[in-house]
Steps between C-alpha positions, in 0.01 A plus 500: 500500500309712757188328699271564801519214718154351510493232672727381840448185687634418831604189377790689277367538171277745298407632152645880344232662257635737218283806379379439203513117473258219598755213626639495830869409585541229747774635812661288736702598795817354366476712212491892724800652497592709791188459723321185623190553437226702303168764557200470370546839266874535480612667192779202378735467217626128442623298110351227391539155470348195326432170783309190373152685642545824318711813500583603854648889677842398578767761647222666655600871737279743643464812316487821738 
């Protein structure tokens, strides 16, 4: 999937919104692939992935 980053906390997690849909996907540091942390606005593409609090961006890489 591809997803603006919406949200980024200093504390190492944040939230990925997708055009076109209401819910938010959860994003946590361990799951970035090739950087170590996200921007507020950064155009992302990540899979995703089922936890016990909802589906969640896993594999998650910068799109340039």
């Amino acid at each position: 999937m591809e997803g603006i980053v919406k949200r980024w906390l200093d504390r190492g997690f944040g939230f990925i919104s997708v055009e076109g849909q209401e819910d938010e996907f959860f994003v946590h540091h361990t799951s970035l692939d090739g950087v170590s942390e996200l921007r507020e606005g950064e155009k992302v593409e990540f899979d995703v992935e089922d936890s016990p609090k909802g589906p969640r961006a896993v594999n998650v890489k910068v799109v340039e």
